[in-house]
C-alpha positions as CSV (number, residue, x, y, z in Angstrom):
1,X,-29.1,-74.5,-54.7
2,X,-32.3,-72.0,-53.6
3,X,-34.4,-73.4,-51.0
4,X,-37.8,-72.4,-50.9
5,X,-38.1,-70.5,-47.5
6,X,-41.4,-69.7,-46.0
7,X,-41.3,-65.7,-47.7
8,X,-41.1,-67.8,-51.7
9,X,-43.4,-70.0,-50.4
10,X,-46.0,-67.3,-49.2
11,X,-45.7,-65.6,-52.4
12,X,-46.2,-68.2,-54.9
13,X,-49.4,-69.2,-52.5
14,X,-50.4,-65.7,-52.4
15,X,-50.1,-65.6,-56.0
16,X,-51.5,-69.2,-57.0
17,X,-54.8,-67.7,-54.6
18,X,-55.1,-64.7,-56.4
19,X,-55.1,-66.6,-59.6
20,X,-57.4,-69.4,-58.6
21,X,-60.0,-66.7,-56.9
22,X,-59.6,-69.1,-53.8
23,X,-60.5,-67.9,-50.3
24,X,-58.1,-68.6,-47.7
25,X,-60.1,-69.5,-45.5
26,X,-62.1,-72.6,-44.6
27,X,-66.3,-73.0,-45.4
28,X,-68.3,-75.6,-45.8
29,X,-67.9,-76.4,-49.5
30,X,-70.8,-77.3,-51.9
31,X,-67.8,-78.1,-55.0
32,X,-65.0,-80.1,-53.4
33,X,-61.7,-79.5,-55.5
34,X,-59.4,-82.2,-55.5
35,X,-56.0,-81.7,-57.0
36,X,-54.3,-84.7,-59.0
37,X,-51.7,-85.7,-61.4
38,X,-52.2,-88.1,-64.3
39,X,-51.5,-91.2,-62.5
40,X,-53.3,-93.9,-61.0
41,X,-55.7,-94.5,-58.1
42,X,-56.6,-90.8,-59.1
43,X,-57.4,-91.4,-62.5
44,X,-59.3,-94.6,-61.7
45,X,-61.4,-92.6,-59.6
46,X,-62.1,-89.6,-61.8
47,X,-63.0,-92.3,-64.6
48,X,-65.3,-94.0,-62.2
49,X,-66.9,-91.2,-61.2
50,X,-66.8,-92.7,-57.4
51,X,-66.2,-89.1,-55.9
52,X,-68.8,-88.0,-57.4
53,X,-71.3,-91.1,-56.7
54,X,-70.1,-90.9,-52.9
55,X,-70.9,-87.4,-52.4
56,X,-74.0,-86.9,-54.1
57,X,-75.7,-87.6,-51.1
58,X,-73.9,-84.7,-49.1
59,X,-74.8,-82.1,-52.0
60,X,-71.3,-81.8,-53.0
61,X,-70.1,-82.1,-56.5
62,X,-66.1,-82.7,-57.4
63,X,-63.9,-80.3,-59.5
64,X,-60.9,-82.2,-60.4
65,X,-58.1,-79.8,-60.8
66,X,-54.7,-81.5,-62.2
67,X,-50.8,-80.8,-61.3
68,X,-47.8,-81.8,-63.0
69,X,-46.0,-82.3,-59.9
70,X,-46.3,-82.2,-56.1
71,X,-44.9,-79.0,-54.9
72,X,-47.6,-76.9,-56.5
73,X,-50.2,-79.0,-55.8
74,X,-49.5,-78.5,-51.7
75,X,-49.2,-74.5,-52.9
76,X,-52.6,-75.0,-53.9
77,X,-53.8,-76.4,-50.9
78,X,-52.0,-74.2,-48.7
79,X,-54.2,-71.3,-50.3
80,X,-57.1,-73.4,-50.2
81,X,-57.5,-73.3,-54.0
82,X,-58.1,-77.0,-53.9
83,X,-59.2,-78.7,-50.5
84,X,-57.5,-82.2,-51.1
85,X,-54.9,-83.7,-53.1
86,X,-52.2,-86.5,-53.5
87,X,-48.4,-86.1,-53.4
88,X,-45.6,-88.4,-53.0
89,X,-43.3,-88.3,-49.7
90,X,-41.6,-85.2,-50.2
91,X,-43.8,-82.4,-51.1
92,X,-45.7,-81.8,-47.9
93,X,-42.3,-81.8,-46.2
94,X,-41.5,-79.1,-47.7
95,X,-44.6,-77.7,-47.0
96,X,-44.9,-78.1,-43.8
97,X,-41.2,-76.5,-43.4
98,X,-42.4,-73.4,-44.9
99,X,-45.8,-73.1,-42.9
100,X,-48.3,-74.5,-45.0
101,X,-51.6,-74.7,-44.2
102,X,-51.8,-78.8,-44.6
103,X,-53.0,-82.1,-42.9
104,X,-52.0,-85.5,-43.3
105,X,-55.4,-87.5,-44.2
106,X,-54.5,-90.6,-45.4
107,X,-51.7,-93.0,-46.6
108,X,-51.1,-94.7,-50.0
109,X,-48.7,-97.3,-51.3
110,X,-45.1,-96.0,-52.4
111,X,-44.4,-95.9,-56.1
112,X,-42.5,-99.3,-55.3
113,X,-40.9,-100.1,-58.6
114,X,-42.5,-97.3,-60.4
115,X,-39.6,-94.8,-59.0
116,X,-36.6,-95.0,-60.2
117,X,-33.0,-93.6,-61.5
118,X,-31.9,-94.5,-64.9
119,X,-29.8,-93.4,-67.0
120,X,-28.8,-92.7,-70.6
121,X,-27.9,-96.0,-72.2
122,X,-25.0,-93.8,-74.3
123,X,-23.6,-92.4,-70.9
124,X,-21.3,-95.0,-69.6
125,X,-23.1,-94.8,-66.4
126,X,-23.5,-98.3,-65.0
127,X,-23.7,-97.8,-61.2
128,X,-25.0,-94.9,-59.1
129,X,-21.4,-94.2,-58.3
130,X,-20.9,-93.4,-61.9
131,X,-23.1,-90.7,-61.1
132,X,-20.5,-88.1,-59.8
133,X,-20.0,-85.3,-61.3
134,X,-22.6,-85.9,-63.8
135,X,-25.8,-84.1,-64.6
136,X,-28.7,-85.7,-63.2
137,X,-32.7,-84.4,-63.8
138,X,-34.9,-84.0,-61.0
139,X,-37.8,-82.5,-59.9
140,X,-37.5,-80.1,-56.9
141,X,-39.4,-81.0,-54.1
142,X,-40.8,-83.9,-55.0
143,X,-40.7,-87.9,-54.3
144,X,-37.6,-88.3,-56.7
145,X,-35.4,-86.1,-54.6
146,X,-35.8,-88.0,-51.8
147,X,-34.8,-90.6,-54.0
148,X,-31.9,-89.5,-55.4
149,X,-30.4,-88.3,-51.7
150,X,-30.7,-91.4,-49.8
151,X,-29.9,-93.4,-53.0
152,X,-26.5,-91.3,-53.4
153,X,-26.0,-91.6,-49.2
154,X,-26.5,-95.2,-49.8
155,X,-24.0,-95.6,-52.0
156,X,-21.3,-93.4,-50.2
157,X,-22.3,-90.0,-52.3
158,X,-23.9,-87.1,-51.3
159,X,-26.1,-84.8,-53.2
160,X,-23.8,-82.0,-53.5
161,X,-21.8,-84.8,-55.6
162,X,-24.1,-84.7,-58.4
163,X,-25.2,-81.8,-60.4
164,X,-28.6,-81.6,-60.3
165,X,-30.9,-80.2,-63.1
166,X,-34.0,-79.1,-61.6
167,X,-37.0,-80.2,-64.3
168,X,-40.5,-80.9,-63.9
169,X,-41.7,-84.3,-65.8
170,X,-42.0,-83.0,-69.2
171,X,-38.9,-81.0,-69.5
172,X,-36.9,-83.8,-67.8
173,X,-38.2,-86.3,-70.4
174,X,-36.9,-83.9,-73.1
175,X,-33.4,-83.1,-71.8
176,X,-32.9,-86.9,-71.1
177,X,-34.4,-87.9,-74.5
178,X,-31.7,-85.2,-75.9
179,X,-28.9,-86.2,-74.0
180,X,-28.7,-82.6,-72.5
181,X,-28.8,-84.6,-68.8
182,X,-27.0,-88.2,-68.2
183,X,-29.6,-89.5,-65.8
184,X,-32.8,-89.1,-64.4
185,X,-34.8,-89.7,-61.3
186,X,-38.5,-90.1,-61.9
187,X,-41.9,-92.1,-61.3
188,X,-44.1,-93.6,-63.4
189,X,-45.4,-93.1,-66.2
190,X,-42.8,-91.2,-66.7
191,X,-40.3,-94.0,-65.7
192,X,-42.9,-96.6,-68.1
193,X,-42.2,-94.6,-71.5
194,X,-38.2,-93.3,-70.5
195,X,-37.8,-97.4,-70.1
196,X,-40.2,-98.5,-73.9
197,X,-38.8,-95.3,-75.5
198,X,-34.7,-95.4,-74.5
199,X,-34.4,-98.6,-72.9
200,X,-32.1,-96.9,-70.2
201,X,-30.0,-98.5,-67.6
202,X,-31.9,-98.1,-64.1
203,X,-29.7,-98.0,-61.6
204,X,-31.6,-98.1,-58.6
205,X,-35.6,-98.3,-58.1
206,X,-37.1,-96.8,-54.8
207,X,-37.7,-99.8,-52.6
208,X,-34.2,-101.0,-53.1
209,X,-33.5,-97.3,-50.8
210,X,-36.7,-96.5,-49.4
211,X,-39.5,-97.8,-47.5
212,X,-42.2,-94.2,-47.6
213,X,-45.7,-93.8,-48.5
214,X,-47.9,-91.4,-50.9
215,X,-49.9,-89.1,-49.4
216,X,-53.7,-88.3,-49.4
217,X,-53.5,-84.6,-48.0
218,X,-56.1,-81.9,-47.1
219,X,-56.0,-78.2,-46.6
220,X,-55.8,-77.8,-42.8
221,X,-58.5,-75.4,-42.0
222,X,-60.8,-77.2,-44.7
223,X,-60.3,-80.2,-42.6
224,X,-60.2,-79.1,-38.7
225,X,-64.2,-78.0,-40.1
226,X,-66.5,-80.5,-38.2
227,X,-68.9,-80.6,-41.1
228,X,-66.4,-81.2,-43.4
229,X,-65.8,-84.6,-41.7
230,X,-68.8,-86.3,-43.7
231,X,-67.3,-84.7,-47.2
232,X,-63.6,-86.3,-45.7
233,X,-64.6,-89.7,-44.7
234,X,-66.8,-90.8,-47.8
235,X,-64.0,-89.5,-50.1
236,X,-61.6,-92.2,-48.5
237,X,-64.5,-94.6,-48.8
238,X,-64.8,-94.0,-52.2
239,X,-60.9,-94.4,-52.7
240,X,-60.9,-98.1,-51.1
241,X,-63.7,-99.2,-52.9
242,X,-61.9,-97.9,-56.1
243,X,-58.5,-98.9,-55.3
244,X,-59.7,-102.3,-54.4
245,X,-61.3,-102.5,-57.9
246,X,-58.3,-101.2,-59.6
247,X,-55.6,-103.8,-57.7
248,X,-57.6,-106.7,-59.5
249,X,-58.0,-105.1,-63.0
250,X,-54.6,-104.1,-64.2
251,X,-55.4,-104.0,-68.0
252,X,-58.4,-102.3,-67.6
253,X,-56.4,-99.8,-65.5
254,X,-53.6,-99.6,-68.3
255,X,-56.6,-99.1,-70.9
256,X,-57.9,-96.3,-68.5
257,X,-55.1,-94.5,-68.0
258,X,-54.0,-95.5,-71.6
259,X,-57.1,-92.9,-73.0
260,X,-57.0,-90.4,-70.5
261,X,-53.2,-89.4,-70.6
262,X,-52.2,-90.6,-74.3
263,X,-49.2,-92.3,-73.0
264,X,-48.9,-95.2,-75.1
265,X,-50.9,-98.5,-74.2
266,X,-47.0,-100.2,-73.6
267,X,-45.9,-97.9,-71.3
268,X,-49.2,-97.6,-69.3
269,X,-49.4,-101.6,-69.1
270,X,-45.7,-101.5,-67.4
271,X,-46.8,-98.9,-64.9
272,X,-50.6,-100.5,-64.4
273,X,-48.8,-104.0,-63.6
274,X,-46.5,-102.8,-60.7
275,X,-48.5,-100.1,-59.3
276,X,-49.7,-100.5,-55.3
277,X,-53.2,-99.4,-55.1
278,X,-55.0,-98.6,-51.4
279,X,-55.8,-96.2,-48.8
280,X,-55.2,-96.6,-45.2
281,X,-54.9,-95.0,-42.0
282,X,-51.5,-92.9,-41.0
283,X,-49.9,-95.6,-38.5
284,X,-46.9,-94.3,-36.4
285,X,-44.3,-96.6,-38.3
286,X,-45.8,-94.5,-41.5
287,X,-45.3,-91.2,-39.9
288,X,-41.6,-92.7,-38.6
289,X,-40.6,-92.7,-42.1
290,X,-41.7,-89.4,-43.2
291,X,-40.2,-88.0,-40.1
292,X,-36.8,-89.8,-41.2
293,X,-37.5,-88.2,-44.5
294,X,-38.1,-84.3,-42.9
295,X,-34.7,-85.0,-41.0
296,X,-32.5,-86.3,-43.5
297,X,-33.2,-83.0,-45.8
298,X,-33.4,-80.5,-42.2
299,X,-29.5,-82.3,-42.0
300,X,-28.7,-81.5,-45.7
301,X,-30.1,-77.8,-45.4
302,X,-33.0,-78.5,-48.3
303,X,-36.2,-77.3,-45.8
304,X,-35.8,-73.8,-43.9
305,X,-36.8,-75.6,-40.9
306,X,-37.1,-78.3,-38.6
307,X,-40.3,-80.4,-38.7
308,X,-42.6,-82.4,-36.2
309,X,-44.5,-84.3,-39.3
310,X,-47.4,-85.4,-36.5
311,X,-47.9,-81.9,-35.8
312,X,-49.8,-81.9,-39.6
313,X,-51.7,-85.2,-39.0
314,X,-55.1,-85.1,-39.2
315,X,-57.4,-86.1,-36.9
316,X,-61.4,-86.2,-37.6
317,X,-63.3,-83.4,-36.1
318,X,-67.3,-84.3,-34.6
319,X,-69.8,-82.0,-34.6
């Protein structure tokens, strides 16, 4: 298995800069650019417009700028192509291992039920002790990992007993739809259409192993910039206000993300319902778990080194 060690993870940055035109360095920014993936509280807000509504005020205006996944997205903020983002627990983990220029804003809800590991309903898997031996999609880096380790510790495995096929959402999909992997460890929607489309056995969802948040995260020089406090502070704002709408309007929510992403309308309403929407402060029993997270994959030799996960936490800077 290939780590990413702080010289790959330089270079990727180095190169994701060059191609973005980024600076790498901090200034007071008149277009914020906020990196996303298709999913939720993001989604709500882009539709809403709150971000931009917010921020009007400040005379800054929002380029959304979307991922497929979490590792990139933190290469983008490293570089300070994008100033924030959101991520599940393990991306900035592995960010943070290899030097990245990133703070720790905010806290969201975990996926919860939306994260899970299924698996072909043709495989004969029925347990995650099945899973020995057996090929299993993931994506590297990212929230499902994490999954898939502690559920495999949890059940006496470890993740050298499983052969992992490292896939990014779409490709995952494809080789699970083909039968070219047995299982799968994923998030919605992904998880929404594999469960309407293949009806696969799930064998484990997240909060039956886990108890970790998803991250609002900032580039770290952007946000150690006393007047980009302001900018900071009436994005989260804007986030409540629009994940407190979006926690009491699930089908409007499924319609939303429904139109924007072209997943179908079943699928979308079986993510919508058991999504956790909200934004809150990073309390020390939230950073606990993400530091139980940085050790477990220091122990299992997956981050180059060990991590102090307060050391990246941000805290408001006054002018």
């Amino acid at each position: 298995m290939t780590r990413l060690t702080r010289r790959s993870f330089g270079l990727s940055a180095l190169a994701l800069a060059a191609l973005a035109g980024a600076p790498l360095r901090a200034e007071t920014v008149s277009t914020l650019k906020i990196g996303y993936q298709k999913t939720n509280l993001p989604v709500i807000a882009q539709r809403q417009r709150s971000l931009e509504t917010a921020l009007a005020p400040l005379g800054v205006t929002v380029d959304w700028v979307q991922f497929a996944a979490g590792p990139p997205l933190v290469e983008a903020l490293n570089v300070g192509a994008i100033q924030l983002g959101w991520t599940g627990d393990a991306p900035p983990i592995f960010g943070q291992s290899s030097g990245a220029a990133i703070s720790y804003v905010a806290a969201l809800p975990p996926n919860g039920a939306g994260e899970a590991i299924i698996a072909r309903p043709d495989s004969g898997i029925a347990t995650l002790a099945d899973l020995r031996g057996r090929k299993v999609a993931v994506g590297k880096g990212t929230s499902a990992q994490n999954l898939l380790i502690a559920a495999l510790e949890a059940h006496g495995l470890a993740f050298r007993d499983v052969e992992p096929v490292f896939l990014g959402p779409a490709d995952a999909a494809a080789a699970f739809g083909s039968g070219a992997v047995d299982a799968w460890s994923i998030w919605d929607p992904f998880l929404a259409i594999a469960e309407v489309t293949h009806k696969p056995v799930v064998l484990i969802r997240a909060p039956e192993v886990l108890r970790v948040n998803t991250w609002f995260l900032a580039n770290r020089d952007f946000a150690a910039e006393a007047t980009n406090t302001p900018v900071i502070e009436a994005v989260l704002a804007a986030l409540k206000a629009a994940a407190s709408w979006a926690d009491s309007h699930r089908a409007e929510v499924a319609q939303a993300l429904h139109e924007v992403t072209g997943v179908p309308i079943a699928a979308q309403t079986l993510a919508a319902d058991r999504a956790q929407f909200g934004i809150f402060e990073i309390t020390p029993e939230i950073l606990a778990a993400q530091q139980d997270t940085a050790d477990r994959f220091f122990r299992l030799g997956l981050i180059p080194t060990a991590i102090t996960v307060s050391d990246a936490l941000w805290t408001p800077a006054k002018g």
